[in-house]
Every structure is written in C-alpha cells, then in structure tokens.
C-alpha positions in Angstrom: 0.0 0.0 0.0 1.7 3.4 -0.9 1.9 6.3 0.6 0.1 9.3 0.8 3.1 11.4 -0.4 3.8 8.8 -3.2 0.5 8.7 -4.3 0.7 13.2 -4.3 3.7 12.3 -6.3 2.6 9.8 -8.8 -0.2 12.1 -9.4 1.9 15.0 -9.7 4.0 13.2 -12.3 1.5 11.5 -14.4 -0.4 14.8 -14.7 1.8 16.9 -15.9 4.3 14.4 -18.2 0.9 13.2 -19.9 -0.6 16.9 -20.2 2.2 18.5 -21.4 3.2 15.7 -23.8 -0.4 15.5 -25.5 0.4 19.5 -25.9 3.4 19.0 -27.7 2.4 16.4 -29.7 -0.8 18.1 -30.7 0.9 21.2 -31.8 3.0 19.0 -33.7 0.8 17.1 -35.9 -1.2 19.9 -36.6 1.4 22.0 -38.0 1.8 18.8 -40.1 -1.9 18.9 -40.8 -1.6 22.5 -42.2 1.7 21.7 -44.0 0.7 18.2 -46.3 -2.8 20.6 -46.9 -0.5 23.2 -48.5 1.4 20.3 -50.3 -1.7 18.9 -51.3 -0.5 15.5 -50.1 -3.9 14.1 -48.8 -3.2 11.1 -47.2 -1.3 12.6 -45.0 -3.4 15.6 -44.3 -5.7 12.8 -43.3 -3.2 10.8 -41.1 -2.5 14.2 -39.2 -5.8 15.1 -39.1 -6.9 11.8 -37.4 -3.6 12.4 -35.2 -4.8 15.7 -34.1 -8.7 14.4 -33.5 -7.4 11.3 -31.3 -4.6 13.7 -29.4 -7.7 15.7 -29.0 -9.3 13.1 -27.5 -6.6 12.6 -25.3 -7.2 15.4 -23.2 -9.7 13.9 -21.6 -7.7 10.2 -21.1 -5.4 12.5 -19.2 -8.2 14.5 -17.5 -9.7 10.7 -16.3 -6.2 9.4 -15.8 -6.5 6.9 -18.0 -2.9 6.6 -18.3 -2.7 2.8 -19.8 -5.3 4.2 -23.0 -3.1 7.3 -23.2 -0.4 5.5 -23.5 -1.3 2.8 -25.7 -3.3 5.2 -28.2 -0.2 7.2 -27.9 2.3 4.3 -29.3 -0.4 3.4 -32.4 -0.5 6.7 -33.3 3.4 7.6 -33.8 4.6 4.2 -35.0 1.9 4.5 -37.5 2.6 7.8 -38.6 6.0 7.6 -38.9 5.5 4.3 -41.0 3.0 6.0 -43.5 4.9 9.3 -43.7 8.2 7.8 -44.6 7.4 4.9 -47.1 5.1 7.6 -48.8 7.5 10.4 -48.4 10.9 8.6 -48.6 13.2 8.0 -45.9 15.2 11.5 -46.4 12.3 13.4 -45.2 13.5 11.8 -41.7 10.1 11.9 -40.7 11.5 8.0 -39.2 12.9 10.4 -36.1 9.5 10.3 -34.6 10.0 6.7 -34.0 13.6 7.2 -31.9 11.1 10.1 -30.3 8.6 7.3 -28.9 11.4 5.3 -27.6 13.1 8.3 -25.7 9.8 9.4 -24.9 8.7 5.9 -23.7 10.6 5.8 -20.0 9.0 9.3 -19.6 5.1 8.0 -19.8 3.2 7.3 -16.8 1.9 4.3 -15.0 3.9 2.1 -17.4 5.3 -0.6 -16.1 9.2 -1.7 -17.0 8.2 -4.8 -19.1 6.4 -2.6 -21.5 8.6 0.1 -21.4 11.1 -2.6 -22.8 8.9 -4.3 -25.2 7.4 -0.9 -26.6 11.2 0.4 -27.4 12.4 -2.7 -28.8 9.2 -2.6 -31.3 10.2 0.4 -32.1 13.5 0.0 -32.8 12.5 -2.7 -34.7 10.1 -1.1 -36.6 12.5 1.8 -37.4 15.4 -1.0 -38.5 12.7 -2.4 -40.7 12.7 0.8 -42.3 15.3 1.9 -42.6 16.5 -1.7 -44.4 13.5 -1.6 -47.0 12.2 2.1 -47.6 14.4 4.5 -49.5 12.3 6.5 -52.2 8.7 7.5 -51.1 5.6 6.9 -53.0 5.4 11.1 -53.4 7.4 13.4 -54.6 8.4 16.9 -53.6 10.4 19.7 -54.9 14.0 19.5 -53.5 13.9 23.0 -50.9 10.3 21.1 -49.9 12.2 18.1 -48.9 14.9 19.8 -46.9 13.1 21.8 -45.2 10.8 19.3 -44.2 13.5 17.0 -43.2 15.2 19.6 -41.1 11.4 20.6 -39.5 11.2 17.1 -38.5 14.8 16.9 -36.7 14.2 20.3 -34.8 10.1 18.8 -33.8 12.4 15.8 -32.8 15.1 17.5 -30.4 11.9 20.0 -29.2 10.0 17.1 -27.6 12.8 15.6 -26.3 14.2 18.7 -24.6 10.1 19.8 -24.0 9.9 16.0 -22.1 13.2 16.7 -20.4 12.1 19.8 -19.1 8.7 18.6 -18.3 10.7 15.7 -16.3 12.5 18.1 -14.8 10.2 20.4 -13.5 8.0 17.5 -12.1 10.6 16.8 -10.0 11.8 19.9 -8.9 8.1 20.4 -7.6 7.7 16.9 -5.9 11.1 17.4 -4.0 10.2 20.6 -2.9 6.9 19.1 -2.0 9.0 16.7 0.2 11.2 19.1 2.0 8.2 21.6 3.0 6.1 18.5 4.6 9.3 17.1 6.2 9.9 20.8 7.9 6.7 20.7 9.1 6.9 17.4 10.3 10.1 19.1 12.3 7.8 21.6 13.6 5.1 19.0 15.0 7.8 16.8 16.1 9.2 19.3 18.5 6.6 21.6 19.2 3.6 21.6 21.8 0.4 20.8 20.2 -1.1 23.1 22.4 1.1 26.2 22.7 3.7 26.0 20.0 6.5 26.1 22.5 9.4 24.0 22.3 8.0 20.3 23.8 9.8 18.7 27.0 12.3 16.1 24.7 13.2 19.2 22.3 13.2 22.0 25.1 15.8 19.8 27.4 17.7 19.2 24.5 17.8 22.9 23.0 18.6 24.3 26.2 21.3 21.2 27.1 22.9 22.8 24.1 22.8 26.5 24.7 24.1 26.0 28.7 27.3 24.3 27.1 27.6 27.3 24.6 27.3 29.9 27.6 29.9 27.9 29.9 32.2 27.6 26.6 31.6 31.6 26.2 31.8 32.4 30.0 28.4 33.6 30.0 26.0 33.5 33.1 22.9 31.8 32.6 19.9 31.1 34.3 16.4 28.3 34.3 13.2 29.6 35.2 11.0 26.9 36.3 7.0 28.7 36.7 3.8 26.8 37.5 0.6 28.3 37.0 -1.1 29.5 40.2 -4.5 27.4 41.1 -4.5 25.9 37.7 -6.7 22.5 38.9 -9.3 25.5 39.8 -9.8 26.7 36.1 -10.6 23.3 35.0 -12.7 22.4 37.8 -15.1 25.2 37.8 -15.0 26.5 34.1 -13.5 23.4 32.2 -10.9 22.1 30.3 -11.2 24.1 27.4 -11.1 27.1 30.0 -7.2 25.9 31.3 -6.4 25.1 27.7 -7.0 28.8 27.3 -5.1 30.2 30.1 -2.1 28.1 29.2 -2.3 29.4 26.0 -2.5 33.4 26.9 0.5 31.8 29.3 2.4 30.7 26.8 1.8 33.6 24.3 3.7 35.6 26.9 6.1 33.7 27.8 7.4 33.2 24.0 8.3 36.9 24.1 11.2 36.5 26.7 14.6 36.4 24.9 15.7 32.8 25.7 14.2 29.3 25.3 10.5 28.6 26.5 9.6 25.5 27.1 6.4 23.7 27.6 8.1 21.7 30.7 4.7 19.6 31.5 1.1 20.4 32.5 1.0 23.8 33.9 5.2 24.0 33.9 7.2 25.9 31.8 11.0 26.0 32.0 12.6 29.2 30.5 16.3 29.5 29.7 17.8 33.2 29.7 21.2 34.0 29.0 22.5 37.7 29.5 26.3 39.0 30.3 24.6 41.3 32.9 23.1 38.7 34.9 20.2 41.1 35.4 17.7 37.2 35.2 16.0 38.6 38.6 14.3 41.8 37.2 13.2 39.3 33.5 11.5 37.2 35.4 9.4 39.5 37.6 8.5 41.8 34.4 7.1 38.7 32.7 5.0 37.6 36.0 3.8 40.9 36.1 2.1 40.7 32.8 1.2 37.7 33.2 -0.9 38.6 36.4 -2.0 41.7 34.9 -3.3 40.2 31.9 -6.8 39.2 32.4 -9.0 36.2 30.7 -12.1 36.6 29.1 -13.7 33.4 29.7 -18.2 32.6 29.7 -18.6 36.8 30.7 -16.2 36.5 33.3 -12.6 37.9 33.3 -10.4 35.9 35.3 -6.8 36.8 36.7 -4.2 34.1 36.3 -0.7 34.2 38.3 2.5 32.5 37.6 5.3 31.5 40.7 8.8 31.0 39.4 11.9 29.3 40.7 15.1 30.9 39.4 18.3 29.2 39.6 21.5 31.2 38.2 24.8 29.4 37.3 27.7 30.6 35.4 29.4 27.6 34.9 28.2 24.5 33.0 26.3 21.4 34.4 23.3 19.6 33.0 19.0 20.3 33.5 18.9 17.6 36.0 21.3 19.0 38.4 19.3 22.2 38.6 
C-alpha cells in the first residue's frame, strides 16, 4: 500500500508528463496537418488530421487518468505515422525520427510498467530497423527546398519534444522534492513543538537548552532556568473546564514566548525558560514577565479571570546539565 506522499507524487508526475506531452504532440501534428494541406498530399493531411482528433481526445484520457489508454493510443499513433509518412514520403524526409522520439519518450510515460517500457522500445527499434532496411524512395514526390526543409522541421520537432519532455521531467521533479522538503519541515515543527502552545516540547526543550548551557559555559556567559507553574491551575478546569485551562495556558504561553531565551512547555502547567545575558540582570526578566502575566486578564463565559505565575530561578555561570538544577 503506498503512501500518501507517493501517491501526491505519482499524481503530480502523471499529470503533468501526460498533459504536457499530449500538448506537444498536438501542436506538432497539426502544424503537419496545415503543411501536407498546402502540399496537397492528402493522405497525409488525413493521417495528421486523425492524429490531431485522437490527441484531442486525449485530453480527456489524461483528464480521467487513464494513463494505460493514453499510452497505448499514444504508441499506435506515432509508429503508424511515422510508418506512413516515410514509405510515402521517402526516408530523407526523416520523418523516421518520430519513432527514436517514442522510444526516448517511452521511459517518460506514466503508469507504465518496466516490461512494456522494454517491449514498446524494442518494437520500435525494430520497426525503425525495418525501415530503414526496406524504404528509401517515397511513393510522393516533392520539390528539393520542400524536402529539406521538411527533413530539417522534423529533426528540430524531434530534439523539441525531447528537450520539452526533459524539461517537463525536470520540472516534475523539482516540484515533488520541494513538496518533500516543506512536509518534512513541518513534520520538524510537530515533532518538536507543543500541540497546544507552539513552544518548544519537554524532549526538544531539554535538548535545546542542554545545548545553549554548554555554549554559555564555553563563552563564559552567566545563565539562568526559570521553572514557573501556573497558580491554582486545577481550579480553572474544575469550575469553568478544560477548554477554559487550555486557554489560560495558552495566553500563558503567548507571553512567555516573548522573553529572549528558550521557552519551554516543561509539562502540564510548567514551563521552564532558559535566559542567558552578560549582565546577569535574570531577577528583574523574570518578575517583568509575572507581572504581565498577572495583569493580563481572561475573558472566559462573561467573566474575566486573573491568572498568576510563581517561578523558581536558579542562576549558574558555569556548565552542568538540566537535572542538576
């Protein structure tokens, strides 16, 4: 069973490889369509014609993501074309190119599995061996600058799909791995973030602030862990409910975040703060932020309610660990 990233990526992929692909190759035969009508060669105004219709068509495979008709109508279409074209044009016109097109093109196609990509490209290549054994002169014949040009319109249509699938490929890609870095950074976030607050969690937080106390005793900076508790907080949830505390953490929390340091969500109603400052000056920090926090009043069912905070502060200019705080 895949995933649901690989399944955003397979459709990602498919979409826009089989979209983009029905574009060039409709633009293509359709220039053909208006050239063999100004040539006057009608079977192959015909040909295009019906190559234009089914490409048509197509848009809507591709719309249904029905990748395995695309695909298949796809493989008809140029083998035949490039069979008719050249035995009635002649092999200079190098309308044959299309086929070495399909083959390139092939390992590009969606929801194709590896055995047909094989088998497809050595039908092709066999195809295009076949003819280029047997067919020399074409049925028609054109005026010399007429040939030429043609022949050198159908190697630039060739290199254009290939560097238009290429690019296509490319872009894909570019898009699906940006896809993946963006969800795994905000898998980082949830994984060390508080569901509830979006402070640092208790696993991050200790680690974060392990860090940081080693930098400061490297730098011979004083430090200092805050550790404050939420007055009466069993008292919100008993008489107003949970959704009440959940909202005074929060306005909690949406203070504390302001403090230059680390906040962390330390458990329940705890939050551990880690402050770091060459003048030591933790005391007068601390006391600012309980002060807002007590005169900061909830809103809560037509009642404002005042929340206070009680902090432990433990200053240390050297290094040792969270636990022996």
């Amino acid at each position: 069973m895949r995933t649901a990233y690989e399944v955003s990526r397979g459709t990602l992929y498919n979409e826009r490889i089989a979209f983009y692909g029905n574009v060039l190759a409709w633009l293509v035969h359709f220039l053909f369509c208006i050239l063999f009508w100004r040539l006057e060669v009608n079977s192959l105004f015909i040909s295009n014609g019906l190559s234009v219709a089914y490409y048509t068509i197509s848009f809507y495979f591709v719309h249904k993501r029905w990748y395995g008709i695309f695909f298949t109508g796809l493989f008809v279409e140029v083998i035949y074309n490039a069979i008719i074209s050249t035995v009635i044009l002649g092999w200079e016109i190098n309308i044959h190119y299309f086929i070495l097109m399909m083959a390139y093109g092939v390992f590009f196609m969606p929801s194709v599995s590896r055995g047909q990509r094989i088998l497809t490209t050595a039908l092709a290549m066999l195809i295009y061996s076949l003819l280029f054994t047997y067919v020399s002169d074409g049925i028609e014949t054109l005026p010399i600058h007429v040939e030429q040009a043609l022949g050198l319109f159908c190697i630039l249509s060739t290199v254009m799909m290939i560097a238009g699938l290429s690019f296509i490929f490319e872009s894909a890609v570019v898009a699906v791995t940006d896809e993946l870095e963006l969800s795994n950074e905000r898998l980082q976030i949830l994984a060390s973030t508080d569901g509830l607050t979006g402070l640092l969690n208790r696993k991050v937080g200790h680690e974060r602030i392990s860090e940081a106390i080693e930098q400061t005793a490297r730098d011979g900076v004083p430090y200092a862990l805050a550790l404050g508790d939420i007055d009466r907080f069993k008292s919100f949830n008993e008489t107003y409910g949970h959704d009440c505390g959940d909202r005074v953490i929060q306005q909690v929390a949406s203070t504390l975040s302001n403090v230059d340091g680390i906040t962390v969500r330390w458990g329940g109603e705890e939050f551990l703060i880690f402050l770091s400052d060459p003048s030591g000056d933790f005391y007068e920090t601390i006391e600012r932020l309980r002060r807002q926090i007590e005169t900061t009043y909830l809103d809560y069912a037509g009642e404002r309610l005042r929340v206070t905070m009680t902090f432990g502060l433990a200053v240390r200019s050297g290094f040792d660990t969270i636990e022996e705080r």
